[in-house]
RODO-2510 file (C-alpha; in nm, 4 decimals, decimal comma):
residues 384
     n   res          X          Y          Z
     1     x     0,0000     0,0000     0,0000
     2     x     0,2049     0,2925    -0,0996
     3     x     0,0859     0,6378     0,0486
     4     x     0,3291     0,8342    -0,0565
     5     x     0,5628     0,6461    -0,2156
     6     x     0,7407     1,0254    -0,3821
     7     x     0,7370     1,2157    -0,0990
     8     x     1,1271     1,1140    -0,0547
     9     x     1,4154     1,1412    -0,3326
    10     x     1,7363     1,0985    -0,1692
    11     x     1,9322     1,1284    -0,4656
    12     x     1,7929     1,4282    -0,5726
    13     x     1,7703     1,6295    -0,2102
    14     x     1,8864     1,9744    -0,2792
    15     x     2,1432     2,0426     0,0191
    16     x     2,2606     2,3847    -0,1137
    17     x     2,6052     2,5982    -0,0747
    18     x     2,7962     2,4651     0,2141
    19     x     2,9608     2,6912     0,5197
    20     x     3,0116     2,6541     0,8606
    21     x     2,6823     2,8254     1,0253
    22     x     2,5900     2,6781     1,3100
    23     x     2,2330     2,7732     1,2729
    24     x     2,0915     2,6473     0,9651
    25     x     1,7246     2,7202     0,7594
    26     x     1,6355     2,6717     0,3875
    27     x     1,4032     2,8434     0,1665
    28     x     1,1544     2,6534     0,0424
    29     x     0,8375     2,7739    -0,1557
    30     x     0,5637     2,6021     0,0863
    31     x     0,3863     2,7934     0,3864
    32     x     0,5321     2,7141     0,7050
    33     x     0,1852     2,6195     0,8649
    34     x    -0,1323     2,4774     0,7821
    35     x    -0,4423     2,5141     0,9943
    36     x    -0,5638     2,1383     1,1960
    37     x    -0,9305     2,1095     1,2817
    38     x    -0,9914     1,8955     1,5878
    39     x    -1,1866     1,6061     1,5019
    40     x    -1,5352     1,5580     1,6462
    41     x    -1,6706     1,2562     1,5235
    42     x    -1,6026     1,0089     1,1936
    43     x    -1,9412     1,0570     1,0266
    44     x    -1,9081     1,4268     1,0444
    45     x    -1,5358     1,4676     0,8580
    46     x    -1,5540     1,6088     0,5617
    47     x    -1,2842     1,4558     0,3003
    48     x    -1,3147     1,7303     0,0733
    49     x    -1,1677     2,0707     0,0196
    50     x    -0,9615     2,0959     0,3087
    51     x    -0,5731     2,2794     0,2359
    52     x    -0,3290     2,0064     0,3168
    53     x     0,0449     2,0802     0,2759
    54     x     0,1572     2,0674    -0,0574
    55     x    -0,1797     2,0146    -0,2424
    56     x    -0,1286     2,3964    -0,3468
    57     x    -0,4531     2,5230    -0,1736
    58     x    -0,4117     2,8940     0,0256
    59     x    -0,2294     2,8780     0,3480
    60     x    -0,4922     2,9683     0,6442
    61     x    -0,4062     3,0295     0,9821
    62     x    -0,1023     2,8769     1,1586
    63     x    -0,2157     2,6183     1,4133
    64     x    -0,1241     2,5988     1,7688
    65     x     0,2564     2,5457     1,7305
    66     x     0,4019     2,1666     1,9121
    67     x     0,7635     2,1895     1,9745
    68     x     0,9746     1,8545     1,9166
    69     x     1,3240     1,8059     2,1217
    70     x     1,5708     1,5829     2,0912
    71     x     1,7137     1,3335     1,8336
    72     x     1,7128     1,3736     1,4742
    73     x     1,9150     1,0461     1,3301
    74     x     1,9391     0,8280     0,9875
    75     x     1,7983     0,5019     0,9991
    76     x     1,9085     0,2204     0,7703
    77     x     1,6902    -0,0499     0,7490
    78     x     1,7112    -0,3885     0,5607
    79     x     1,5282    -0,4346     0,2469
    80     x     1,4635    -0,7984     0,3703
    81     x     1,2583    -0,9016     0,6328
    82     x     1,3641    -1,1628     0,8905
    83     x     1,7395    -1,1831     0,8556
    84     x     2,0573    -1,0754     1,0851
    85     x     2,2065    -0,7059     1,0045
    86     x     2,5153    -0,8966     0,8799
    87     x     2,2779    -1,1309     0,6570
    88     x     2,1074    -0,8104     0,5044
    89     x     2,1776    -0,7711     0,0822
    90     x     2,0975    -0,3931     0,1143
    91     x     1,9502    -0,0988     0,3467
    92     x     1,7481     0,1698     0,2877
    93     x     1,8369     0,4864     0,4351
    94     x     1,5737     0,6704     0,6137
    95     x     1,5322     0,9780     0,8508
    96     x     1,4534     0,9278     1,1714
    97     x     1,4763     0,9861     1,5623
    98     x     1,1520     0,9887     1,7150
    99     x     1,1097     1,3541     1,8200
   100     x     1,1679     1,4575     1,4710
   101     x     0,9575     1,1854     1,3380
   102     x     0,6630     1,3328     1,5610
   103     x     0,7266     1,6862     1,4182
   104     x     0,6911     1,5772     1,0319
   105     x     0,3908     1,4059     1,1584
   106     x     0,1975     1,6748     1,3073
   107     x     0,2891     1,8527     0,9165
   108     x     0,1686     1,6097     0,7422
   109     x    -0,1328     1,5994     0,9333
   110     x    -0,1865     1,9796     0,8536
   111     x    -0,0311     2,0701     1,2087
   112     x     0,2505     2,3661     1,3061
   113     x     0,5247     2,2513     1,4386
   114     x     0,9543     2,2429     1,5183
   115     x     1,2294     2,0715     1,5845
   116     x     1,5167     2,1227     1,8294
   117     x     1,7957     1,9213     1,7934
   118     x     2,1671     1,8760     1,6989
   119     x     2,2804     1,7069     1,4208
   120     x     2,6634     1,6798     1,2891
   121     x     2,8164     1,9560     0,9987
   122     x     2,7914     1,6740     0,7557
   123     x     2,6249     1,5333     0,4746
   124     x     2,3562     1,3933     0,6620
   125     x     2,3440     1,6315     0,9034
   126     x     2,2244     1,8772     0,5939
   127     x     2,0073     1,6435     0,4817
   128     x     1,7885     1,6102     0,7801
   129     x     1,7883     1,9709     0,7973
   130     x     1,6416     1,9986     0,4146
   131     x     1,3931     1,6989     0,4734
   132     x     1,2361     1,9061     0,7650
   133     x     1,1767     2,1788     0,5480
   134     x     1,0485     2,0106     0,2908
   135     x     0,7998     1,8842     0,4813
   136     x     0,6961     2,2315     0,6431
   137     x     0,8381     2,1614     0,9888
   138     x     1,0350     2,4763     1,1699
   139     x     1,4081     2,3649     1,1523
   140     x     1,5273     2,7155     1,3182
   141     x     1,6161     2,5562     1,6658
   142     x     1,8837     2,3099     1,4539
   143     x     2,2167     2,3466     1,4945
   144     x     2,5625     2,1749     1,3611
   145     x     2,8243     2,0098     1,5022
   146     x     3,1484     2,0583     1,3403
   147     x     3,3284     1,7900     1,5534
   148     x     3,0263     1,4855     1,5517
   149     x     2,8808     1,3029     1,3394
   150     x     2,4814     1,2918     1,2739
   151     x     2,3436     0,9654     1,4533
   152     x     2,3138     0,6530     1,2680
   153     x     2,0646     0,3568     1,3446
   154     x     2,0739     0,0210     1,1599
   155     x     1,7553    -0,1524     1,2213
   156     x     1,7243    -0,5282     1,2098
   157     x     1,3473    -0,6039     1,0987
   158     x     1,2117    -0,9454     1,2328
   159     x     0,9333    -1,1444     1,0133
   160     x     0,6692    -0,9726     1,1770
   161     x     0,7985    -0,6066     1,1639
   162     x     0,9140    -0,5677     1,4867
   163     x     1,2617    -0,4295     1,5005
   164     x     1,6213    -0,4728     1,6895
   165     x     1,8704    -0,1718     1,6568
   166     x     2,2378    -0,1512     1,6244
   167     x     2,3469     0,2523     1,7228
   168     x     2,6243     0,4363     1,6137
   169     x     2,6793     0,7258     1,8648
   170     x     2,9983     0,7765     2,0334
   171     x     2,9075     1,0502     2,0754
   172     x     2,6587     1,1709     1,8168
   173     x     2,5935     1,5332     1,7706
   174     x     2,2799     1,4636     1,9069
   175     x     2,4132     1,4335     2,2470
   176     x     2,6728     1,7453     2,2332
   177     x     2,3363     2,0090     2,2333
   178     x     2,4016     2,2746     2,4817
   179     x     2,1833     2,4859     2,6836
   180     x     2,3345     2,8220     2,5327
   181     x     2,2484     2,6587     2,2196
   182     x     1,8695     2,6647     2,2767
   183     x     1,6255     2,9001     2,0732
   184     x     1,4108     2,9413     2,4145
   185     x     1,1480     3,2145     2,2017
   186     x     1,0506     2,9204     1,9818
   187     x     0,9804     2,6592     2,3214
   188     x     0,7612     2,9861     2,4368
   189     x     0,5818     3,0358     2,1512
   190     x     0,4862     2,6700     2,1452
   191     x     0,1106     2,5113     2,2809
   192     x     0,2973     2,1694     2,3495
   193     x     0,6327     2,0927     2,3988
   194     x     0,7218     1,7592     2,2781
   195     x     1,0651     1,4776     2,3807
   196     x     1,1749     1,1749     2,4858
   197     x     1,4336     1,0483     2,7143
   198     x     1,6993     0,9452     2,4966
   199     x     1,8537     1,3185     2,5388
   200     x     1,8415     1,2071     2,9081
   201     x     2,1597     0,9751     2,8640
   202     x     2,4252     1,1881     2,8695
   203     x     2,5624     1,5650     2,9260
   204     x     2,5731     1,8405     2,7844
   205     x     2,2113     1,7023     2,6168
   206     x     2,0657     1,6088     2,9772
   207     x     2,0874     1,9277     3,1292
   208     x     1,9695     2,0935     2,8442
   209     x     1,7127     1,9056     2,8328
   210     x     1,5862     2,0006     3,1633
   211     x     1,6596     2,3674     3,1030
   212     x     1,4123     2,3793     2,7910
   213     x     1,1403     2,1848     2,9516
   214     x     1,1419     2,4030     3,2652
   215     x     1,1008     2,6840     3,0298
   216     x     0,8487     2,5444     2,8513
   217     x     0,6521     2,4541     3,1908
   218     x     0,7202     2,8285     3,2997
   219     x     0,6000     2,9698     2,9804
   220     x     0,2659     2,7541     3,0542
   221     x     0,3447     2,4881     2,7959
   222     x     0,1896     2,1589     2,7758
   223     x     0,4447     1,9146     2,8622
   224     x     0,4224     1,5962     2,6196
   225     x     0,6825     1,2544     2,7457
   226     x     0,7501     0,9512     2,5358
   227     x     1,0043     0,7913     2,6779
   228     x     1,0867     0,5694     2,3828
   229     x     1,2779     0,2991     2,5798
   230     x     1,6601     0,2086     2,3576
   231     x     1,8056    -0,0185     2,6181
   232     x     2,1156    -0,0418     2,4440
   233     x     2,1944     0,2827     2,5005
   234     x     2,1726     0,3293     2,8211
   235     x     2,4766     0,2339     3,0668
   236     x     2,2022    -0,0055     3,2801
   237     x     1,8685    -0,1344     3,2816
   238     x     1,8783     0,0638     3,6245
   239     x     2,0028     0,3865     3,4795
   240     x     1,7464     0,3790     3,2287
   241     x     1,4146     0,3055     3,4030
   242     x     1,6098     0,5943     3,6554
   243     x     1,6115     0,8293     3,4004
   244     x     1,2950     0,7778     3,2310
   245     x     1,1641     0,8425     3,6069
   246     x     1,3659     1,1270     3,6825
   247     x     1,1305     1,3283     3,5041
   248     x     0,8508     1,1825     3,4504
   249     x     0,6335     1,4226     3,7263
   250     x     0,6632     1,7050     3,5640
   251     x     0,4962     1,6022     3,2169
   252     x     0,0986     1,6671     3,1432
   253     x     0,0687     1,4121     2,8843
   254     x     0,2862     1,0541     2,8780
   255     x     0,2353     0,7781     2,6197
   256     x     0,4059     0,4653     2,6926
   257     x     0,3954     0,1062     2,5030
   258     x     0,2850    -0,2332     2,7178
   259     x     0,7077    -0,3316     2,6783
   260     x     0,8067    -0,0184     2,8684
   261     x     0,5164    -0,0453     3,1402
   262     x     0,6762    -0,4161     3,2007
   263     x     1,0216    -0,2405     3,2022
   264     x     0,9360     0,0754     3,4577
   265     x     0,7538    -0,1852     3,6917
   266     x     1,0018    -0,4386     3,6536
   267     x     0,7967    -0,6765     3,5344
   268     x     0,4369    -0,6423     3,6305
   269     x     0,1429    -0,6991     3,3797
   270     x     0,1111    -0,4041     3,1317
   271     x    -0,2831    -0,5074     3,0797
   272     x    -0,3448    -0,4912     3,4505
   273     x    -0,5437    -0,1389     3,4873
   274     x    -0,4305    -0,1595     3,8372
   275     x    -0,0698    -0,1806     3,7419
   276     x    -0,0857     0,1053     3,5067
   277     x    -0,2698     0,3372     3,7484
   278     x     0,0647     0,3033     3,9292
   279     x     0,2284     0,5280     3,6614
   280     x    -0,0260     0,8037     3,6941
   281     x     0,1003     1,0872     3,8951
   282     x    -0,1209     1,3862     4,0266
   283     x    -0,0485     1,6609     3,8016
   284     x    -0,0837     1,3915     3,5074
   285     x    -0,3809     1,4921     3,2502
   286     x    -0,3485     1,2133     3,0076
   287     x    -0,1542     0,8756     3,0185
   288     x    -0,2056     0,7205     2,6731
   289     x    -0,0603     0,3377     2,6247
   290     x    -0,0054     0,1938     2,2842
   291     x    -0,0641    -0,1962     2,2292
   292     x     0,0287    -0,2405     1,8999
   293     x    -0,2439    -0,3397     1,6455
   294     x    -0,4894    -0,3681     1,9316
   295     x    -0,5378     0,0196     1,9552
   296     x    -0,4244     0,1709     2,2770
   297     x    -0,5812     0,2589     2,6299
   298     x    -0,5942     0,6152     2,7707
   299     x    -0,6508     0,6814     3,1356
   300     x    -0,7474     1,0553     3,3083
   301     x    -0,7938     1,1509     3,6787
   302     x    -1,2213     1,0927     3,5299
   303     x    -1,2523     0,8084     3,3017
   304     x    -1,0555     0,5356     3,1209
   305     x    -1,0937     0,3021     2,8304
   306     x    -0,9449     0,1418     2,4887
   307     x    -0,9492     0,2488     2,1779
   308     x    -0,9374    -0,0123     1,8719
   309     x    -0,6978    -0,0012     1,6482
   310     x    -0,7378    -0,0763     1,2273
   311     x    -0,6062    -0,4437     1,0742
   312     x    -0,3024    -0,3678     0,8163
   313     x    -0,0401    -0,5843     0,7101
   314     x     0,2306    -0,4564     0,9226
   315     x     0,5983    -0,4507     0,7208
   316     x     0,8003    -0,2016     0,9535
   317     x     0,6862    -0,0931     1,2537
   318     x     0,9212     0,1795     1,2691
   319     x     0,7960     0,5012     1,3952
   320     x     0,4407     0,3434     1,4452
   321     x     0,4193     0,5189     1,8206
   322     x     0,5719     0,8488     1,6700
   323     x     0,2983     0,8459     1,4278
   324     x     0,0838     0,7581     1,6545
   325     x     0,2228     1,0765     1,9187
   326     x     0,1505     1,3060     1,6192
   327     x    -0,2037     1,2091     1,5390
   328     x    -0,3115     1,2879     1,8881
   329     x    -0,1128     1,5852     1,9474
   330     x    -0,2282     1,7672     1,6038
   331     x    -0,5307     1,7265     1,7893
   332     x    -0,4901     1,8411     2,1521
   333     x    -0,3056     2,1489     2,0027
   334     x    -0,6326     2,2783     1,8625
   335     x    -0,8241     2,1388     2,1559
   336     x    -0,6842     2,0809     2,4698
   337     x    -1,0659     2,0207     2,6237
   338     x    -1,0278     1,7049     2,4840
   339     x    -0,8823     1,5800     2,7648
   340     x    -1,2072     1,6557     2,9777
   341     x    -1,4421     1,5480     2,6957
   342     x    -1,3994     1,1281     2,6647
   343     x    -1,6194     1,0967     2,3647
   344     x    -1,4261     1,3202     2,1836
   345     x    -1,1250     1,2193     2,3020
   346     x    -1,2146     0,8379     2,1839
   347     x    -1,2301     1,0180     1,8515
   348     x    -0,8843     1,1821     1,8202
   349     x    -0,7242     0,8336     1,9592
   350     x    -0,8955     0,6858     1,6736
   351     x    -0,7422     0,9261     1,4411
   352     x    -0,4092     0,8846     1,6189
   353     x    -0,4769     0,4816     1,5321
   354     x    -0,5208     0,5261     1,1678
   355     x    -0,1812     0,7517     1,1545
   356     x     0,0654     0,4513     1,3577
   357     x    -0,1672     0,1928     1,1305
   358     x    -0,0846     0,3572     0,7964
   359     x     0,2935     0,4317     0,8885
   360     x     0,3799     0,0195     0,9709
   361     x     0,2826    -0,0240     0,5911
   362     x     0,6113     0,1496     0,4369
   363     x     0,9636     0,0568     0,5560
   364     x     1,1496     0,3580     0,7386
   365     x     0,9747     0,6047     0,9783
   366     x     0,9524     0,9637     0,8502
   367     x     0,8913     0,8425     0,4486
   368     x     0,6071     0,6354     0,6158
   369     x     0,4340     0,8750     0,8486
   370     x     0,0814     0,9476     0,6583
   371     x    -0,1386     1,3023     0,5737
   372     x    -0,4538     1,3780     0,7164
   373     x    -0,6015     1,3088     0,3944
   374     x    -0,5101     0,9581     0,4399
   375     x    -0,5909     0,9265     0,7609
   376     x    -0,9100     1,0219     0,6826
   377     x    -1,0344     0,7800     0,3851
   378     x    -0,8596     0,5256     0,6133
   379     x    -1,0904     0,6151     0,9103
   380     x    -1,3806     0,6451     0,6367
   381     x    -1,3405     0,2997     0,4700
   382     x    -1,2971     0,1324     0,7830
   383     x    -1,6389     0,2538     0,8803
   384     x    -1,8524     0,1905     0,5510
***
């Protein structure tokens, strides 16, 4: 099922004169934002006439900007399914690193939104920069390393889509972002302020981490936490579920898989509703966990409940819970009563299904992650 199979061109990415600027934004001839109507309910959506991103329709007003931090990497993954890295004929290279993959998202879902990030003064590095252009997300909060490499991920993909990775980051530029470094007007300006805890591993990225969260928090932002457990690289199983905890009070909204309740409980059931009511903290609005192709569950300080999922035929499910992220963030950034209204709430998760659905049909994560429109007809057909 190929959504998009031309959004992405490697070959022919247009990276541009080269110099040594740190901070790094390209022209492109696309409006920078493109408004996102809440959903309300699947019978009402109308398919037709709305302006998505690229389809050459007016721009109307900027949405409620969401603010992505952290990792912006290159995946490669194996053409093949079901074979070691070392077994693999050939890769494809993809973008990646799941706050970035949640930022394209939320743009091609119609949203506003950034990245922050640090990627190396490379090749790659310039690529990644151009790709979130391209695809109408804020790169302004970028910046270069001239001593790092950009991150590189090779991703093993089992039979049934599920995926193993092998990092190269020693260290990354990823993990050399500084506080100084930080455009804190753009984490202001945002509605929600999106990250993982991958830039909780190691310093300088850890504290500035921190620093741009507590300014978004102080600014009144709506914290947003997907811890996006990568065992490998962190030092200990203990250091991880450590870190992942070391900050997980302070966010509004948390989505978590079943494998990283079992991990942060150290080894209770993740369907247990009494387990996962253990993760809820007081100040949390919204604790949203993902089970695959069942759907996901969502639990308030009100009401809980599931949410099914649609049936695909799953080939990579890389970036499946970033897509996932940005379906029902596009949607709380228009509408943040949705987290007091559970009908409509049961909607946008079922939005936020269709995008992780669509995006485990295409290998890679970013050339996977679906538009609205799709989302849409997806939601439509499976309800005629």
């Amino acid at each position: 099922m190929a959504l998009h199979s031309s959004a992405f061109c490697f070959s022919s990415v247009a990276l541009g004169p080269r110099n040594s600027a740190r901070f790094y934004t390209q022209r492109t001839g696309r409006p920078a934002g493109f408004s996102c109507q809440p959903l309300a309910s699947v019978a009402r959506l109308n398919l037709q006439g709305k302006a998505f991103p690229g389809d050459g329709a007016p721009e109307t007003k900027e949405s409620p900007l969401v603010v992505c931090f952290g990792e912006m990497l290159i995946d490669f993954v194996p053409t093949v399914n079901g074979i070691s890295l070392a077994e693999a004929p050939a890769f494809k290279k993809a973008p990646g690193g799941a706050p970035a993959n949640v930022a394209v998202g939320i743009a091609r879902l119609g949203g506003s939104s950034a990245f922050i990030g640090k990627v190396g003064e490379d090749e790659f590095g310039y690529m990644l920069a151009d790709i979130l252009k391209e695809n109408n997300v804020n790169n302004e909060g970028m910046r270069f390393d001239p001593g790092a490499r950009t991150a590189l991920a090779f991703v093993t993909l089992r039979g049934d889509g599920e995926r193993e990775f092998m990092f190269y980051r020693n260290p990354s530029a990823d993990m050399l972002l500084q506080e100084a470094e930080l455009d804190f007007n753009l984490i202001r300006k945002a509605k929600i302020f999106h990250y993982g805890s991958i830039s909780l591993i190691t310093e300088p990225c850890k504290s500035t981490h921190i620093a741009a969260a507590k300014a978004a928090k102080d600014a009144g932002v709506v914290l947003s936490y997907d811890p996006n457990l990568r065992l490998p690289l962190w030092p200990s199983a203990e250091s991880a579920r450590e870190g992942i905890f070391s900050i997980w009070e302070t966010a509004d909204i948390i989505k978590i898989s079943e494998e990283e309740i079992s991990f942060l409980t150290k080894g209770e059931d993740p369907y247990d509703d009494a387990v996962v009511r253990q993760l809820f903290h007081p100040n949390l609005k919204l604790l949203l966990v993902t089970d695959g192709p069942d759907g996901c569950r969502y639990y308030t300080k009100d009401f809980s409940g599931r949410v099914k999922g649609l049936k695909v035929d799953a080939v990579d499910t890389t970036g499946a819970g970033d897509a996932f992220v940005a379906g029902i963030l596009s949607q709380l950034a228009v509408d943040l009563s949705l987290l007091q209204k559970e009908d409509l709430l049961r909607e946008a998760l079922k939005f936020a299904n269709a995008c992780g659905a669509l995006t485990v049909t295409e290998r890679g994560a970013i050339p996977a992650l679906p538009t609205r429109d799709a989302v849409l007809n997806a939601i439509f057909q499976s309800v005629t």
